[in-house]
PDB file of N, CA, C and O in Angstrom:
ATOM      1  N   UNK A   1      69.441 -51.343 -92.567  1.00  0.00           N
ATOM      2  CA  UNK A   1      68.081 -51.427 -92.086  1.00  0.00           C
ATOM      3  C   UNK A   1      67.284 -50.261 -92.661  1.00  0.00           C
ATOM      4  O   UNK A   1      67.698 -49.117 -92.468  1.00  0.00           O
ATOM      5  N   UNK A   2      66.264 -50.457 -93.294  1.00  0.00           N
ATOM      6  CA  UNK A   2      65.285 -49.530 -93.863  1.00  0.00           C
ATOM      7  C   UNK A   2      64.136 -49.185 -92.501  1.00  0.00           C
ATOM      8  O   UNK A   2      63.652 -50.067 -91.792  1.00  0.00           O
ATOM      9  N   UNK A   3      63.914 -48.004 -92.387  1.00  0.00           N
ATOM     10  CA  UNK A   3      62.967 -47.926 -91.463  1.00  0.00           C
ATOM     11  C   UNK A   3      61.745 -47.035 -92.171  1.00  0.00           C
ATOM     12  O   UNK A   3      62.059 -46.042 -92.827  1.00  0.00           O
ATOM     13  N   UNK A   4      60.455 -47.382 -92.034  1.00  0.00           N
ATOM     14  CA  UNK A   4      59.223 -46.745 -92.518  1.00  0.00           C
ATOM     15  C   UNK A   4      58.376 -45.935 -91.641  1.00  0.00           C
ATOM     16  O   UNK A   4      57.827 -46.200 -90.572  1.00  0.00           O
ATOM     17  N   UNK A   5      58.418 -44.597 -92.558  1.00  0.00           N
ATOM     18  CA  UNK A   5      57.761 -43.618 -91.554  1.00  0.00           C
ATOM     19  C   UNK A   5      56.617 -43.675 -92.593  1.00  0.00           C
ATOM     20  O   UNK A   5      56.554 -43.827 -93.813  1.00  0.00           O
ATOM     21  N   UNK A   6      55.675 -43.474 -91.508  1.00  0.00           N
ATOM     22  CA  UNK A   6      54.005 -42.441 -91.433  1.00  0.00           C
ATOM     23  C   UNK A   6      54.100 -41.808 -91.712  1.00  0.00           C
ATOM     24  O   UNK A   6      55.273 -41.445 -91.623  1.00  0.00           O
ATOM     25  N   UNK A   7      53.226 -40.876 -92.349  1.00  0.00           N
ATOM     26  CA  UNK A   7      52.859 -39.978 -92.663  1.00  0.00           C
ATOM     27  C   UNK A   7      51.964 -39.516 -91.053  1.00  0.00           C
ATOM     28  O   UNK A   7      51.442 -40.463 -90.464  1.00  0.00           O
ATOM     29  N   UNK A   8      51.846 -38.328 -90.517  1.00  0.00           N
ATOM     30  CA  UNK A   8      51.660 -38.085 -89.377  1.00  0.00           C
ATOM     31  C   UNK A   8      50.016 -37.858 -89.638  1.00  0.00           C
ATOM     32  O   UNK A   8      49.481 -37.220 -90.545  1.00  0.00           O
ATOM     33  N   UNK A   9      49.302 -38.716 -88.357  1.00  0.00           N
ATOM     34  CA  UNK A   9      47.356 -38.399 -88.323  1.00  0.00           C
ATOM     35  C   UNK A   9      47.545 -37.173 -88.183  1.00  0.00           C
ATOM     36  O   UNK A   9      48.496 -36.400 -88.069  1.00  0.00           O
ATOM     37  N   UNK A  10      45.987 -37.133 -88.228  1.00  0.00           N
ATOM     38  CA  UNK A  10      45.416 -36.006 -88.444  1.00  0.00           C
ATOM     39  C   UNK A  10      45.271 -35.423 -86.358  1.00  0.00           C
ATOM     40  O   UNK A  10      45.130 -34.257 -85.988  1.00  0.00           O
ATOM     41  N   UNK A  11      45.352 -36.450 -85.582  1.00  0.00           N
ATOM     42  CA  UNK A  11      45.274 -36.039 -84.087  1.00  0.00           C
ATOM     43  C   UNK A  11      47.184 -35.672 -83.719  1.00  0.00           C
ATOM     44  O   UNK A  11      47.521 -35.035 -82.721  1.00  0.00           O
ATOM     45  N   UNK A  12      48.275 -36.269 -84.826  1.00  0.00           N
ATOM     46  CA  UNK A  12      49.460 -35.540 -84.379  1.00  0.00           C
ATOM     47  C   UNK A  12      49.626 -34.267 -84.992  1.00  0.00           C
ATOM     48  O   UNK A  12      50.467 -33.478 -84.560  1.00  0.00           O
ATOM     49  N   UNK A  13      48.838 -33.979 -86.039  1.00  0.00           N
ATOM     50  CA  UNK A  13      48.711 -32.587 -86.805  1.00  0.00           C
ATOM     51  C   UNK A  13      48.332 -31.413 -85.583  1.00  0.00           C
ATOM     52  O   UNK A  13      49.027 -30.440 -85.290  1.00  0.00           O
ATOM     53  N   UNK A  14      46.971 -31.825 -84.947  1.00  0.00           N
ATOM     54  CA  UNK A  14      46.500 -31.176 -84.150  1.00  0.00           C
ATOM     55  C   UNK A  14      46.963 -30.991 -82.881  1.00  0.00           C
ATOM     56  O   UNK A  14      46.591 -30.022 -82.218  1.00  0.00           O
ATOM     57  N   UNK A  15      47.780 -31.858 -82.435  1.00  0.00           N
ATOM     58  CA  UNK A  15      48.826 -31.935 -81.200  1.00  0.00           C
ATOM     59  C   UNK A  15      49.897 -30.845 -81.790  1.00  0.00           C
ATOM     60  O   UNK A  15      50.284 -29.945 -81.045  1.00  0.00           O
ATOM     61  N   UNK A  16      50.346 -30.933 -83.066  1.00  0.00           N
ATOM     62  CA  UNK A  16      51.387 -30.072 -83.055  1.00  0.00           C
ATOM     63  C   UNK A  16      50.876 -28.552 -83.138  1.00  0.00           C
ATOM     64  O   UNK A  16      51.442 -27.540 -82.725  1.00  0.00           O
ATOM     65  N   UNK A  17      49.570 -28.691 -83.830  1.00  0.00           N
ATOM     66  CA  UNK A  17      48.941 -26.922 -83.769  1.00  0.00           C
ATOM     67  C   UNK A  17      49.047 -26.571 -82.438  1.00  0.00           C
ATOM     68  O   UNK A  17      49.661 -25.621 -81.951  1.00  0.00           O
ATOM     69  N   UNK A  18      48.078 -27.835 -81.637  1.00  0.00           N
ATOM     70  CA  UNK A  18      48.077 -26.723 -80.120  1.00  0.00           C
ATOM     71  C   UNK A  18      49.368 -26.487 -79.775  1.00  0.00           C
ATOM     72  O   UNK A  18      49.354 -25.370 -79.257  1.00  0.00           O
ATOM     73  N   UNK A  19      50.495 -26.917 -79.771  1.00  0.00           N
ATOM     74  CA  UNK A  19      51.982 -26.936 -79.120  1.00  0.00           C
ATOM     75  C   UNK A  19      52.243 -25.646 -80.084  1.00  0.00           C
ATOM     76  O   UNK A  19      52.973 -25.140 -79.232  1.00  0.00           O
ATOM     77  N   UNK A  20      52.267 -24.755 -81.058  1.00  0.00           N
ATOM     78  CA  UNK A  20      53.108 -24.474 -81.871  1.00  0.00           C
ATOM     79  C   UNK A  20      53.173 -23.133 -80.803  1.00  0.00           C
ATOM     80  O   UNK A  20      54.255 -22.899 -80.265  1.00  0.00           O
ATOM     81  N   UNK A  21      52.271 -22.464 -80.578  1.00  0.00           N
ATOM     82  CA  UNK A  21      52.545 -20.933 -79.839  1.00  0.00           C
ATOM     83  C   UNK A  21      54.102 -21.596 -78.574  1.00  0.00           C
ATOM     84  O   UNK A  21      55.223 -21.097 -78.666  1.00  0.00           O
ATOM     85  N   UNK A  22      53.927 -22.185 -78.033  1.00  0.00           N
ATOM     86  CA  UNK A  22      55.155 -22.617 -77.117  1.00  0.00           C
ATOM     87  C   UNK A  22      56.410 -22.769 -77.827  1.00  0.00           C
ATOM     88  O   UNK A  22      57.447 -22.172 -77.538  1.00  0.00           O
ATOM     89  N   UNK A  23      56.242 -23.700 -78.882  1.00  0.00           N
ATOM     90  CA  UNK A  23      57.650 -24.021 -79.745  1.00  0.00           C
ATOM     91  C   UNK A  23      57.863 -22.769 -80.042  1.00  0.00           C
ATOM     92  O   UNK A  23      58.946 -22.283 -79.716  1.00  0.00           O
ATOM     93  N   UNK A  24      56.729 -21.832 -80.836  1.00  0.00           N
ATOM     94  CA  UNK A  24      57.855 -20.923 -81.320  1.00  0.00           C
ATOM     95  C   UNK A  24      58.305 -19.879 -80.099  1.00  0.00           C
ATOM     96  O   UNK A  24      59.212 -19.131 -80.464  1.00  0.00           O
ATOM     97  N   UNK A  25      57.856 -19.668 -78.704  1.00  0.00           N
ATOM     98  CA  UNK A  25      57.818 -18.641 -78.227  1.00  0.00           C
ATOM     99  C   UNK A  25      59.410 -19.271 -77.634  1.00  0.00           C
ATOM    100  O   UNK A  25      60.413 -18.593 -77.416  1.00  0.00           O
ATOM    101  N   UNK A  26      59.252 -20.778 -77.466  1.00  0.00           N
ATOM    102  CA  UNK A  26      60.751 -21.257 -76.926  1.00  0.00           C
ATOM    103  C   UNK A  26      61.725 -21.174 -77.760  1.00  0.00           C
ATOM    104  O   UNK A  26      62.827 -21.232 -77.215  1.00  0.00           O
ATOM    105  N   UNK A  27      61.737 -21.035 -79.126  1.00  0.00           N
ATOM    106  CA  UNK A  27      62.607 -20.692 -80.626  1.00  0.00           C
ATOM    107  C   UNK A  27      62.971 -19.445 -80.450  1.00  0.00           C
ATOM    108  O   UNK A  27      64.177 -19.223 -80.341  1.00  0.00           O
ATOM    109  N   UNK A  28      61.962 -18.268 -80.375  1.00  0.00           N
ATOM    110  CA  UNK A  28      61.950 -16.971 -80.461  1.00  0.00           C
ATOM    111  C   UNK A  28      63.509 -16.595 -79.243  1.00  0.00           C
ATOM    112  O   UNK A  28      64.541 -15.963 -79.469  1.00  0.00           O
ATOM    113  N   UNK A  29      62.991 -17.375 -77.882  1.00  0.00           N
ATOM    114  CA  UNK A  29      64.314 -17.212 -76.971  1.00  0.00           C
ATOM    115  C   UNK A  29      65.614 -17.279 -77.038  1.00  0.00           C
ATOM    116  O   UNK A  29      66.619 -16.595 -76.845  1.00  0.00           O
ATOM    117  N   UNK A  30      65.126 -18.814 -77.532  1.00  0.00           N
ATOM    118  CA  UNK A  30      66.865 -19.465 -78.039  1.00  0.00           C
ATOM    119  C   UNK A  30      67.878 -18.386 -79.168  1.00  0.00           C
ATOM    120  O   UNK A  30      69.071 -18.120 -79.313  1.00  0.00           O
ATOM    121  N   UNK A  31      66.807 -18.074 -79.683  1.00  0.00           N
ATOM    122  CA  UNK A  31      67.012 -17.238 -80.766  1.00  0.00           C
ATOM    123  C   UNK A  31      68.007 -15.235 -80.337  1.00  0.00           C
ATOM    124  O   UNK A  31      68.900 -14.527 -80.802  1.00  0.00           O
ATOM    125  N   UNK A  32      67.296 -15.241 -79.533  1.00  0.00           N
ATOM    126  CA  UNK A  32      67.668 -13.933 -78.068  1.00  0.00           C
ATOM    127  C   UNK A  32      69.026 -14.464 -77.653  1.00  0.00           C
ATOM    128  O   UNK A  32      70.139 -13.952 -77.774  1.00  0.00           O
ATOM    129  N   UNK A  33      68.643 -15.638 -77.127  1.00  0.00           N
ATOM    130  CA  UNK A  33      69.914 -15.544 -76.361  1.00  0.00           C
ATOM    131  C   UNK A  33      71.270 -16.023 -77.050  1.00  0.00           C
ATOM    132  O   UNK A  33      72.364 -15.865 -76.509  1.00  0.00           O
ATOM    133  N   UNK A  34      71.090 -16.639 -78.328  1.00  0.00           N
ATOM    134  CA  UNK A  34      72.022 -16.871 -79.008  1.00  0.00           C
ATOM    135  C   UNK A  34      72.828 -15.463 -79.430  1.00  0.00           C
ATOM    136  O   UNK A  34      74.033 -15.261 -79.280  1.00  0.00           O
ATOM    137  N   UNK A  35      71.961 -14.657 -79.929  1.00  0.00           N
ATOM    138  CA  UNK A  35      72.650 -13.488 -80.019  1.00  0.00           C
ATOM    139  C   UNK A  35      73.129 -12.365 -79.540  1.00  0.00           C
ATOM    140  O   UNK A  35      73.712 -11.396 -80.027  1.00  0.00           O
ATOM    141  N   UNK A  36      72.594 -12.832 -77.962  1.00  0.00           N
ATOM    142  CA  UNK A  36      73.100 -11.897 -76.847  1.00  0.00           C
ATOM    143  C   UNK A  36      74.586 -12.731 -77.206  1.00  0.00           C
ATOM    144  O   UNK A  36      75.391 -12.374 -78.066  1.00  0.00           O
ATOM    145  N   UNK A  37      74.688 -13.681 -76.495  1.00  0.00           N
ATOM    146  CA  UNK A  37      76.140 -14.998 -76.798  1.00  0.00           C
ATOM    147  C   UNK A  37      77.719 -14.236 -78.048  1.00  0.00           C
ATOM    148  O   UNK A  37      78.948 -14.210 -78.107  1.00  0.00           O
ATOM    149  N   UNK A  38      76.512 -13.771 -78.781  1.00  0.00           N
ATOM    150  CA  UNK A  38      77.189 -13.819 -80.348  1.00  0.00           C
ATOM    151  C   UNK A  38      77.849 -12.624 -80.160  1.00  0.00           C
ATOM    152  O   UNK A  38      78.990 -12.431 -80.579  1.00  0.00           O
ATOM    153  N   UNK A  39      76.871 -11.402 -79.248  1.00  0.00           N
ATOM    154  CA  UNK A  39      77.553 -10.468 -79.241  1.00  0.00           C
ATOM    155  C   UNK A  39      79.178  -9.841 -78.147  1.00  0.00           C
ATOM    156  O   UNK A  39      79.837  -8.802 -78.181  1.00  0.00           O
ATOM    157  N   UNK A  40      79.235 -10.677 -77.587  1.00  0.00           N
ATOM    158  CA  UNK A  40      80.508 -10.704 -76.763  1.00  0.00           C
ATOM    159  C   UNK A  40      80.136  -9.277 -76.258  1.00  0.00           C
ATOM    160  O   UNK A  40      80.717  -8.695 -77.175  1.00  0.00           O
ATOM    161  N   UNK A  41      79.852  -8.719 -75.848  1.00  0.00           N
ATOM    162  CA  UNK A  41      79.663  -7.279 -75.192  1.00  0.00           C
ATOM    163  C   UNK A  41      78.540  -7.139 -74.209  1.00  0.00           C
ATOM    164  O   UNK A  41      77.766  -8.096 -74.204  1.00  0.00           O
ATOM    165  N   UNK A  42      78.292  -6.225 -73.429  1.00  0.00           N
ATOM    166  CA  UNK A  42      77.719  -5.913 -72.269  1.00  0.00           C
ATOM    167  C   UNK A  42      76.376  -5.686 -73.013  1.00  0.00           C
ATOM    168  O   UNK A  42      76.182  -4.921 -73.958  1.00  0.00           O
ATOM    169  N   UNK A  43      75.577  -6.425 -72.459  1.00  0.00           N
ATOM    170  CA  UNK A  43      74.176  -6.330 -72.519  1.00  0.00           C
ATOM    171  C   UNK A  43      73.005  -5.268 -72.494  1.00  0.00           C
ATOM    172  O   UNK A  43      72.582  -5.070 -71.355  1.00  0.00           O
ATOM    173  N   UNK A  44      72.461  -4.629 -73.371  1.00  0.00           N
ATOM    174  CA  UNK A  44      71.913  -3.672 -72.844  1.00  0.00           C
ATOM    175  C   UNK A  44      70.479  -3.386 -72.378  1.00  0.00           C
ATOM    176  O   UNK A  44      69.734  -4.365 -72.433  1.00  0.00           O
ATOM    177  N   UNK A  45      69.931  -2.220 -71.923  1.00  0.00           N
ATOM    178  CA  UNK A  45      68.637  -1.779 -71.445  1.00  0.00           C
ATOM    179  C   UNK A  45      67.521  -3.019 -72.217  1.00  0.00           C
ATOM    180  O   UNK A  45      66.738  -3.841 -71.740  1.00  0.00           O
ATOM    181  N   UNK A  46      67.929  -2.645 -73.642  1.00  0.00           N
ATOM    182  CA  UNK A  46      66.396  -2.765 -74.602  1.00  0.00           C
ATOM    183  C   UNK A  46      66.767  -4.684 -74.735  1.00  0.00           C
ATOM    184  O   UNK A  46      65.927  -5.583 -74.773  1.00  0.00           O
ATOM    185  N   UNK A  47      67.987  -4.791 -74.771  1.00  0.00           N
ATOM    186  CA  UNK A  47      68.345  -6.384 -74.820  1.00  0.00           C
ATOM    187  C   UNK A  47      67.916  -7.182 -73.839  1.00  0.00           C
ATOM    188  O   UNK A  47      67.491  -8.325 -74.010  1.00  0.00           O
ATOM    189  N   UNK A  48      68.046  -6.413 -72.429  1.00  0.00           N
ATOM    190  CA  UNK A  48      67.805  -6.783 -71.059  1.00  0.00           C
ATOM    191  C   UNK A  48      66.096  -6.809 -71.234  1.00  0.00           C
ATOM    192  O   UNK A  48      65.575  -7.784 -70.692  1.00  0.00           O
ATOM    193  N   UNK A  49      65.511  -6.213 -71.666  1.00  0.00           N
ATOM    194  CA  UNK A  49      63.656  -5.901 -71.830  1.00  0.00           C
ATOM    195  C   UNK A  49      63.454  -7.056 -72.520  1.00  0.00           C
ATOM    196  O   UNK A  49      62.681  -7.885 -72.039  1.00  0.00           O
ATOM    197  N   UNK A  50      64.293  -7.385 -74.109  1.00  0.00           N
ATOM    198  CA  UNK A  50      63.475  -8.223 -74.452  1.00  0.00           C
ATOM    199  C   UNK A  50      63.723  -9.654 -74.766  1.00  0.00           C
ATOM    200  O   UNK A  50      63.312 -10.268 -75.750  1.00  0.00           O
ATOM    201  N   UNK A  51      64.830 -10.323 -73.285  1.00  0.00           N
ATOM    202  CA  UNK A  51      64.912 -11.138 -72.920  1.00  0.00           C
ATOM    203  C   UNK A  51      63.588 -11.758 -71.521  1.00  0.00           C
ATOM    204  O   UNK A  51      62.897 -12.775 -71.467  1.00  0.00           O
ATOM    205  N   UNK A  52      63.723 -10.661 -70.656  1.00  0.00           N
ATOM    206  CA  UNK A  52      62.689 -10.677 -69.947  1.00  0.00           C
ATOM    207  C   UNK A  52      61.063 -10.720 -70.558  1.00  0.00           C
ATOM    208  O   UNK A  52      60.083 -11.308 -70.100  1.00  0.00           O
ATOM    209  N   UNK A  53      61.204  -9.819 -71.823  1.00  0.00           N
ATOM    210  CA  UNK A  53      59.672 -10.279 -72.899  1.00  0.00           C
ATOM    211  C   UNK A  53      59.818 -12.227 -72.902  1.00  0.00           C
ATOM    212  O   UNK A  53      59.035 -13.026 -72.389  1.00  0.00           O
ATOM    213  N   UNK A  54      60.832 -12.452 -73.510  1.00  0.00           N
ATOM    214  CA  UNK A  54      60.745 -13.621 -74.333  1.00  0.00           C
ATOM    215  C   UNK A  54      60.719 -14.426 -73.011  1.00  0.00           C
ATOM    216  O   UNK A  54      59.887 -15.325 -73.139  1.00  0.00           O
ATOM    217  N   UNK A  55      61.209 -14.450 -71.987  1.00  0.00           N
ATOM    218  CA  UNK A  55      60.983 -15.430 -71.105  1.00  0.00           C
ATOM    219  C   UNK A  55      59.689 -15.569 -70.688  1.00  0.00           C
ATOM    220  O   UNK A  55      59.340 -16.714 -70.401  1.00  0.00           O
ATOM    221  N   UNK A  56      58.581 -14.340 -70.544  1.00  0.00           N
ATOM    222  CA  UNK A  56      57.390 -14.107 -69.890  1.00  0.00           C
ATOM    223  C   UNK A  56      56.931 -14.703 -70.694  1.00  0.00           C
ATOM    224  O   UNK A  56      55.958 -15.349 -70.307  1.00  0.00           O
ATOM    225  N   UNK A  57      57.259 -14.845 -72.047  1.00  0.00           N
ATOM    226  CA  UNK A  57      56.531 -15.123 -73.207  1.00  0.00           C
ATOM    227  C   UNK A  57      56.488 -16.530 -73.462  1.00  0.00           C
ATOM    228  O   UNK A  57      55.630 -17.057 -74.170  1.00  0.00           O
ATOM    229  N   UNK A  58      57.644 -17.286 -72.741  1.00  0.00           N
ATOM    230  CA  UNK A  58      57.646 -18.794 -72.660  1.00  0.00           C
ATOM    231  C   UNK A  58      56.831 -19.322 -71.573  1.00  0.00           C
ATOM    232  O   UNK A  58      56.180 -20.344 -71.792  1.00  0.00           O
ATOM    233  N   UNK A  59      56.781 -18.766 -70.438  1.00  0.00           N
ATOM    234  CA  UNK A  59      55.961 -18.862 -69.103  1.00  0.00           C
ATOM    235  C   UNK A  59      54.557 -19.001 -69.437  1.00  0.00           C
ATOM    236  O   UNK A  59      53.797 -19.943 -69.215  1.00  0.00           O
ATOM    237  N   UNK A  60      54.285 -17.529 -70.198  1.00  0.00           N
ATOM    238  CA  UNK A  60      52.574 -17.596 -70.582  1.00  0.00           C
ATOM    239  C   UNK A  60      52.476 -18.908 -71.332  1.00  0.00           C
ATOM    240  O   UNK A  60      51.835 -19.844 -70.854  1.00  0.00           O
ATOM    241  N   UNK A  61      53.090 -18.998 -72.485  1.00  0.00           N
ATOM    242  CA  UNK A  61      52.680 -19.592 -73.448  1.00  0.00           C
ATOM    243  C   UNK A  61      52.783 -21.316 -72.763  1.00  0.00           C
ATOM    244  O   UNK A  61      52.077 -22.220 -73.209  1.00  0.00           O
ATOM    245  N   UNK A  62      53.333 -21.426 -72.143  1.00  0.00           N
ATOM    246  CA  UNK A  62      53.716 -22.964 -71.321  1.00  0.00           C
ATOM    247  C   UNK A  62      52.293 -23.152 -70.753  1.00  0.00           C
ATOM    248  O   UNK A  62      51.571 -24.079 -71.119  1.00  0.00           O
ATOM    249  N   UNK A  63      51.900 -22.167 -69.780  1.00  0.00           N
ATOM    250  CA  UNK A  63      51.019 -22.628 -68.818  1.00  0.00           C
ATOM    251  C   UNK A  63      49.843 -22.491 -69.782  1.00  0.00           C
ATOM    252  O   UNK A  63      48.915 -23.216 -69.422  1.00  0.00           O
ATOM    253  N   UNK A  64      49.605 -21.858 -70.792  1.00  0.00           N
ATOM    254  CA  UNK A  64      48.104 -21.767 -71.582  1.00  0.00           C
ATOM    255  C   UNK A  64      48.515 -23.392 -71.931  1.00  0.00           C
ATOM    256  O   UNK A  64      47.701 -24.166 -71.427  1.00  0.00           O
ATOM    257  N   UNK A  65      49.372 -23.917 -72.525  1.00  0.00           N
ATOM    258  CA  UNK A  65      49.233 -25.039 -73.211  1.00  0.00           C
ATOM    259  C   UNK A  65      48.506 -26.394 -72.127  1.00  0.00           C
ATOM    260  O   UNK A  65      47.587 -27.209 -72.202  1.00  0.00           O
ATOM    261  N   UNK A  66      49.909 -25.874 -70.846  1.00  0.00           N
ATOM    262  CA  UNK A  66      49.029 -26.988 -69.806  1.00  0.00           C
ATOM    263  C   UNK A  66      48.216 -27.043 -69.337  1.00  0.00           C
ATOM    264  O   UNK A  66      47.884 -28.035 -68.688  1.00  0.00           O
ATOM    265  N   UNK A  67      47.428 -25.843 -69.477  1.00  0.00           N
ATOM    266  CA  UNK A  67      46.049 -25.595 -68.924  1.00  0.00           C
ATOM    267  C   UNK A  67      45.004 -26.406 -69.817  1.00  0.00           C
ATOM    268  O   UNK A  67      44.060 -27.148 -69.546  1.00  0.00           O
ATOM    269  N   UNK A  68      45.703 -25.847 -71.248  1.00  0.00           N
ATOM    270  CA  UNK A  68      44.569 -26.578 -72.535  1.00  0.00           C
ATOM    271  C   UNK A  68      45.003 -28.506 -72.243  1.00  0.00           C
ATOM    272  O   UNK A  68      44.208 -29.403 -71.964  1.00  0.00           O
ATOM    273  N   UNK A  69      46.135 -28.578 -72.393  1.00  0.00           N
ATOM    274  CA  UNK A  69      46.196 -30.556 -72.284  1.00  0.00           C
ATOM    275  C   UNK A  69      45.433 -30.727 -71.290  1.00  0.00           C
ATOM    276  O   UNK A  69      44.508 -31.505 -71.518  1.00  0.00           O
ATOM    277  N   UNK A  70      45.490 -30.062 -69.724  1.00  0.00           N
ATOM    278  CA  UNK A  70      44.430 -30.473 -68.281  1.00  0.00           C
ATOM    279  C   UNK A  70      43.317 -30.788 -68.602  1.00  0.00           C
ATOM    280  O   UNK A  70      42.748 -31.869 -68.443  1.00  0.00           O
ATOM    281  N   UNK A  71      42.853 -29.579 -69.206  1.00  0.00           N
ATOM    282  CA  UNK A  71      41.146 -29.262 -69.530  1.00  0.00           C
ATOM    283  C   UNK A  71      40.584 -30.324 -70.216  1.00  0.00           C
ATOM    284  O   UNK A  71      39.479 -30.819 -69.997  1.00  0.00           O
ATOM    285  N   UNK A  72      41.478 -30.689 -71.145  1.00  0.00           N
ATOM    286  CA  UNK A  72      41.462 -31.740 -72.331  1.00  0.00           C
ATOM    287  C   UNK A  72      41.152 -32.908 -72.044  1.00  0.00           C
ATOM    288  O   UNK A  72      40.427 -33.541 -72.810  1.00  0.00           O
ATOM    289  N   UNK A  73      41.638 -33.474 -70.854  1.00  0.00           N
ATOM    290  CA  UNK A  73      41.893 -34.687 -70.200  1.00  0.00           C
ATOM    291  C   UNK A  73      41.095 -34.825 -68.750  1.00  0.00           C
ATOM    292  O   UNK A  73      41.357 -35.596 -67.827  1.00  0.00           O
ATOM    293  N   UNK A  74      40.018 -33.814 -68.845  1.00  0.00           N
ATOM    294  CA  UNK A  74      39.355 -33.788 -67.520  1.00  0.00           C
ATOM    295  C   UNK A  74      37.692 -34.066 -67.890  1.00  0.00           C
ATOM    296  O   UNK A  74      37.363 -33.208 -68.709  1.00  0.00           O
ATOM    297  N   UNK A  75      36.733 -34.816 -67.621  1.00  0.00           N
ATOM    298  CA  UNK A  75      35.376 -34.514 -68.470  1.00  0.00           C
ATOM    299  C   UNK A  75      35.184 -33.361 -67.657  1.00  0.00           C
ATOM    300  O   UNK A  75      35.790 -32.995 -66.649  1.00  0.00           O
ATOM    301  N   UNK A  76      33.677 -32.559 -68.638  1.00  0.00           N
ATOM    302  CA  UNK A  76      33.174 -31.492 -67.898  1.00  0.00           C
ATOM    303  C   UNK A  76      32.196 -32.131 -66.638  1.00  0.00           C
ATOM    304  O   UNK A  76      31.602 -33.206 -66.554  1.00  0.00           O
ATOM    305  N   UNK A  77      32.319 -30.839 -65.595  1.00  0.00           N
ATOM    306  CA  UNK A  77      31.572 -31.225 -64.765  1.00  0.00           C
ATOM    307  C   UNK A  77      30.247 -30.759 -65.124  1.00  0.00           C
ATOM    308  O   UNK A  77      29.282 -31.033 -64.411  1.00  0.00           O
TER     309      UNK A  77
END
């Protein structure tokens, strides 16, 4: 079976811009915690900081996005 892809519009282009600060801030994590994982050893101070960065950093970046899709999908009053 051959299957035919699109080339992606120009409104999934722009869906993926607004999403990208989230993807990468959720990449950036995965990315943390893989190598906390990797390191088999006790976790430290500055490791412990900037896991807690990267999570805050998924939180912010989540709720700006759902705030922007809400807004998006609401007319102005």
């Amino acid at each position: 079976m051959i299957y035919e892809r699109d080339d992606p519009t120009p409104a999934d282009l722009d869906a993926i811009e607004d999403e990208w600060p989230l993807i990468e801030a959720e990449m950036d994590l995965l990315d943390l915690q893989v190598s906390i994982l990797a390191g088999h050893g006790r976790v430290d101070d500055l490791e412990a900081q900037r896991l807690r960065n990267a999570r805050a950093t998924v939180v912010r970046e989540s709720l700006a996005f759902y705030k922007r899709r809400f807004n998006a999908q609401r007319p102005a009053a």
